[in-house]
C-alpha positions in Angstrom: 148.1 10.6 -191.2 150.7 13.7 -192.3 153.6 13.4 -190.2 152.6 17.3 -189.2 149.3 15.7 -188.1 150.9 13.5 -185.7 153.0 16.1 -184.4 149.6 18.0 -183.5 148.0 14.6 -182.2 151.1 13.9 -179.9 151.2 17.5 -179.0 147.6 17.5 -177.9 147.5 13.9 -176.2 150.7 15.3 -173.9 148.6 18.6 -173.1 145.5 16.6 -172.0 147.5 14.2 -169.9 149.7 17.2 -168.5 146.1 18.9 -167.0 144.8 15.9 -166.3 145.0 16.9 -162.3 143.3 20.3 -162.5 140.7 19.1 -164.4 140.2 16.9 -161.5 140.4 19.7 -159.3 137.6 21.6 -160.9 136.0 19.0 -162.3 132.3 20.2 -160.7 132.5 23.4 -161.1 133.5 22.5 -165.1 130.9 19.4 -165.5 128.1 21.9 -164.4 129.2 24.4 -167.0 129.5 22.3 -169.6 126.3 20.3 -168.7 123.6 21.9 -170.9 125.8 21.4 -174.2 125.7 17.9 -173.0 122.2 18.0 -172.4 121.7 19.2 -175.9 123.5 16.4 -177.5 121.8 13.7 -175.3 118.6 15.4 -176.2 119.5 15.2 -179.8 120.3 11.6 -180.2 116.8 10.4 -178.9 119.1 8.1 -177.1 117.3 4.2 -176.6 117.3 2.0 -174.2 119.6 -0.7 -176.1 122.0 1.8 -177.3 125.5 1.1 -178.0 127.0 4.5 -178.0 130.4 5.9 -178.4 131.7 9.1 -176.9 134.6 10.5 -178.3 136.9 12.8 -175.9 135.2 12.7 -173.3 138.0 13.8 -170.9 136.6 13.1 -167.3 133.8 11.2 -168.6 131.4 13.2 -169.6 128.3 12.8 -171.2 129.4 9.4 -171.6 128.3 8.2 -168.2 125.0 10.6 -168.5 124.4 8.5 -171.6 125.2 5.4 -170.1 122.9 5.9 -167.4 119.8 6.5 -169.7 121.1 3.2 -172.0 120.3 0.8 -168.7 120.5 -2.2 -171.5 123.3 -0.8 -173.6 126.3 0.5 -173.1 128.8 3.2 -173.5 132.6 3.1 -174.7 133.9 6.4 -173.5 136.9 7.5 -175.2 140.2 10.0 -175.4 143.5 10.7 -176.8 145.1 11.0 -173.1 145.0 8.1 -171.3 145.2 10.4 -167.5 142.3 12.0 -168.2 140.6 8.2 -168.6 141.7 8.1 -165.0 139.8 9.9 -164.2 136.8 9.6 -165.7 137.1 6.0 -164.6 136.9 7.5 -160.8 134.2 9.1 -161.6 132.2 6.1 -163.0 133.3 4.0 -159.9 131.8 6.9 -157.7 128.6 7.0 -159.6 128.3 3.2 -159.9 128.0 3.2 -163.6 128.6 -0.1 -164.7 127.7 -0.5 -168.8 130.7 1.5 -169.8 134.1 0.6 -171.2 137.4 2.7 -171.7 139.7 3.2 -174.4 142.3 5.8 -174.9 142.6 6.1 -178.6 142.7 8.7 -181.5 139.5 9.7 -183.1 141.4 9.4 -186.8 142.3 6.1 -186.3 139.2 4.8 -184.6 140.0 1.1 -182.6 136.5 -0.3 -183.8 134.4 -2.1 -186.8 132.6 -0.7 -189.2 128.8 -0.1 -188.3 129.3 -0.5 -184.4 127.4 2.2 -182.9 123.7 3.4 -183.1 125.4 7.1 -181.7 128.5 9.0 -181.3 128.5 11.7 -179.0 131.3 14.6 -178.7 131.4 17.1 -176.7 134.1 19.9 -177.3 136.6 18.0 -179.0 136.3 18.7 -182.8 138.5 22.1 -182.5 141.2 20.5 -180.9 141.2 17.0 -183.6 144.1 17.3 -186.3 142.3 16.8 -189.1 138.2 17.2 -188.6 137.0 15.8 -191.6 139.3 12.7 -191.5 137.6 12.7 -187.9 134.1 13.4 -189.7 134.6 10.4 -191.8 135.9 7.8 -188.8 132.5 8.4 -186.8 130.2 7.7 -189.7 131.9 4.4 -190.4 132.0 3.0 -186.9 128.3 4.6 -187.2 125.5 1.8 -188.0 123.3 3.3 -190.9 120.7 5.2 -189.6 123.1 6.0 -186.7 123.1 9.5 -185.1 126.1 12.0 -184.0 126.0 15.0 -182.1 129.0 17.2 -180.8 129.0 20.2 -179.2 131.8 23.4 -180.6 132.1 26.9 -179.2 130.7 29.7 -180.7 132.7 33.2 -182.0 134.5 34.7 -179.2 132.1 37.7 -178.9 129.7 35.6 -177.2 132.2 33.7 -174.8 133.9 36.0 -172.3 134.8 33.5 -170.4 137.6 32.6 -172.6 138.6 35.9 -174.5 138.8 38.0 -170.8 141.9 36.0 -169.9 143.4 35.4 -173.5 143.0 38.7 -174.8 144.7 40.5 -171.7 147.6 38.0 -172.6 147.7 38.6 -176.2 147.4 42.4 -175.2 150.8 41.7 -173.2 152.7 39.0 -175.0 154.0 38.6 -178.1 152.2 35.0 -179.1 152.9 33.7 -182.3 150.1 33.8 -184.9 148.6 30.3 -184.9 148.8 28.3 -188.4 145.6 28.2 -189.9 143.5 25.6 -188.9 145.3 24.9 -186.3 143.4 23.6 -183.5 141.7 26.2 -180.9 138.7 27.0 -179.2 137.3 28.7 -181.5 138.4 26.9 -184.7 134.9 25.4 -185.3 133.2 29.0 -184.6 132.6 29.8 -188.0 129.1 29.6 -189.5 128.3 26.3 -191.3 132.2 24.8 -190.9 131.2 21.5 -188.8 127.8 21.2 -190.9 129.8 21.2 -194.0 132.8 18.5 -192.9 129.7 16.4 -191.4 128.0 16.5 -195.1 131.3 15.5 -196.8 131.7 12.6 -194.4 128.5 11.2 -196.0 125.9 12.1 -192.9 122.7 13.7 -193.7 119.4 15.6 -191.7 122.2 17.8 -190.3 120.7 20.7 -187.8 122.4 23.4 -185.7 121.4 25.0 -182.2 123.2 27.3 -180.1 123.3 26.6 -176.4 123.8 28.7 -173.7 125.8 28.2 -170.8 126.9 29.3 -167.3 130.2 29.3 -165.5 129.4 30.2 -162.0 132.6 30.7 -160.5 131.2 33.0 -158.3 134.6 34.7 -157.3 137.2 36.4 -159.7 139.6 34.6 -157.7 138.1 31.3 -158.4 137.6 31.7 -162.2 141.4 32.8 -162.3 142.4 29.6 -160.6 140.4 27.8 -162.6 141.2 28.8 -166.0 145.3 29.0 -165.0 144.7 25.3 -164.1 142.8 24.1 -167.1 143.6 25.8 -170.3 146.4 24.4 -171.7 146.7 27.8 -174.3 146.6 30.0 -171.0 149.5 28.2 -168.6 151.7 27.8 -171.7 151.6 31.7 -173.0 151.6 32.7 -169.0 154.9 30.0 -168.2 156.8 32.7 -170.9 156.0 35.6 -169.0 158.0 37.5 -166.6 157.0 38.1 -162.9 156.0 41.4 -164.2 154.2 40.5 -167.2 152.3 37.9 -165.5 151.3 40.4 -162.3 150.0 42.8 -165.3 148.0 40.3 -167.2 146.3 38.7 -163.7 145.3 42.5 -163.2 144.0 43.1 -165.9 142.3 40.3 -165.9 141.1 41.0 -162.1 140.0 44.3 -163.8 137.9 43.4 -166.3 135.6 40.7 -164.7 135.3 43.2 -161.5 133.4 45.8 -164.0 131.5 43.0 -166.1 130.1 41.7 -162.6 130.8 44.9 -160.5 128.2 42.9 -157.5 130.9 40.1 -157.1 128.7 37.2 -158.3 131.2 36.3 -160.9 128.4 34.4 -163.4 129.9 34.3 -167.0 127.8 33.5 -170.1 128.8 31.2 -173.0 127.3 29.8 -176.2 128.3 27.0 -178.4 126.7 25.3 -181.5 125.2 21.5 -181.2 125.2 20.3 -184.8 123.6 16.8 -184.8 124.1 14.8 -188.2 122.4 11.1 -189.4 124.4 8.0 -191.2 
């Protein structure tokens, strides 16, 4: 891998293992927002009961121990780049007494395993944050046995997902933020039409399909999705650690502001959608 590609890897596997604890923290509230995009890739891969499958940053564990659950005599290696996040996601297999799984912290460019290994890869929500995505592309359909399936969930354009653009456009409204590079990875780097059903058809994969999924994140409170997303998003607590006390008073305002009129009853329910795009080896 380009030594700039390592610098991204190593930038993202110290984030991860940096928010490790709050995604602990809100790890319910999280899980159940993110749970129908999981849904939609376990759906998807018409999952059998002998399944190996791999799930590839899968950050507290997730659908990796859903899958591993429905694969009662196969199993599951969950993976991700940071190995805190693991930690977690190992607690939460101990609590759910999920016993056909396995844990390895790795990078998804430089997959740890044989050719041909899995009858599925699933990946939820980790393609916009990989260096290089095709390279990525191309590491899951070899480990993939032929006829294997994949299925990873991305966000959609940031039109349809308030929940992220209320709190990042009130701090790029007040902050200075350097211009990303592009490509560089973000959550809404895979947003645009066709992009992860194209890498998937260079990496050899085939019977490729797209469907948007809706979401919830029930939050309930202003105060709690505030909390929440200062704990969490690594983009967010790094732009708001530069501001002043000032700056940052203004931003949480505005912020404060803005979901108060979009849910002006209080019941603080924001909408998302992201794109499943399921592909065949």
């Amino acid at each position: 891998m380009e030594q700039a590609l390592e610098q991204i890897r190593d930038q993202q596997k110290q984030s991860w293992n940096k928010f490790s604890p709050g995604w602990k923290k809100w790890d319910d509230l999280f899980m159940d927002f993110l749970n129908p995009n999981g849904q939609e890739i376990i759906d998807s891969l018409h999952l059998r009961d002998t399944d190996v499958v791999l799930d590839i940053a899968a950050g507290t564990g997730e659908p990796g121990l859903t899958i591993a659950s429905k694969v009662k005599k196969g199993k599951v290696v969950i993976t991700d780049l940071a190995e805190e996040m693991l930690v977690v996601a190992r607690e939460n297999k101990e609590r759910k007494g999920i016993d056909n799984v396995e844990f390895v912290a790795c990078d998804v460019c430089e997959l740890p395993f044989t050719d041909n290994s899995f009858d599925a890869v699933s990946c939820r929500f980790g393609f916009m944050f990989f260096p290089d995505m095709l390279l990525a592309a191309k590491e899951i359909a070899r480990v993939l046995k032929p006829g294997g399936r994949v299925a990873t969930a991305v966000w959609n354009v940031p039109d349809k997902n308030f929940w992220v653009t209320a709190i990042m456009g009130a701090i790029s409204r007040n902050m200075e933020l350097p211009a990303p590079q592009p490509g560089a990875p973000g959550m809404f780097r895979c947003a645009k039409e066709g992009l992860i059903a194209e890498i998937f058809e260079q990496a050899g994969l085939k019977n490729i399909s797209v469907k948007e999924v809706a979401g919830t994140l029930d939050c309930k409170t202003v105060d709690t999705y505030w909390n929440a997303m200062t704990e969490v998003a690594a983009p967010v607590v790094a732009a708001l650690d530069k501001a002043d006390e000032a700056g940052y008073a203004k931003i949480k305002s505005e912020v404060f502001d803005l979901v108060n009129q979009k849910f002006p009853d209080g019941n603080v329910q924001i909408d998302s959608s992201a794109l499943v795009i399921y592909g065949e080896k």
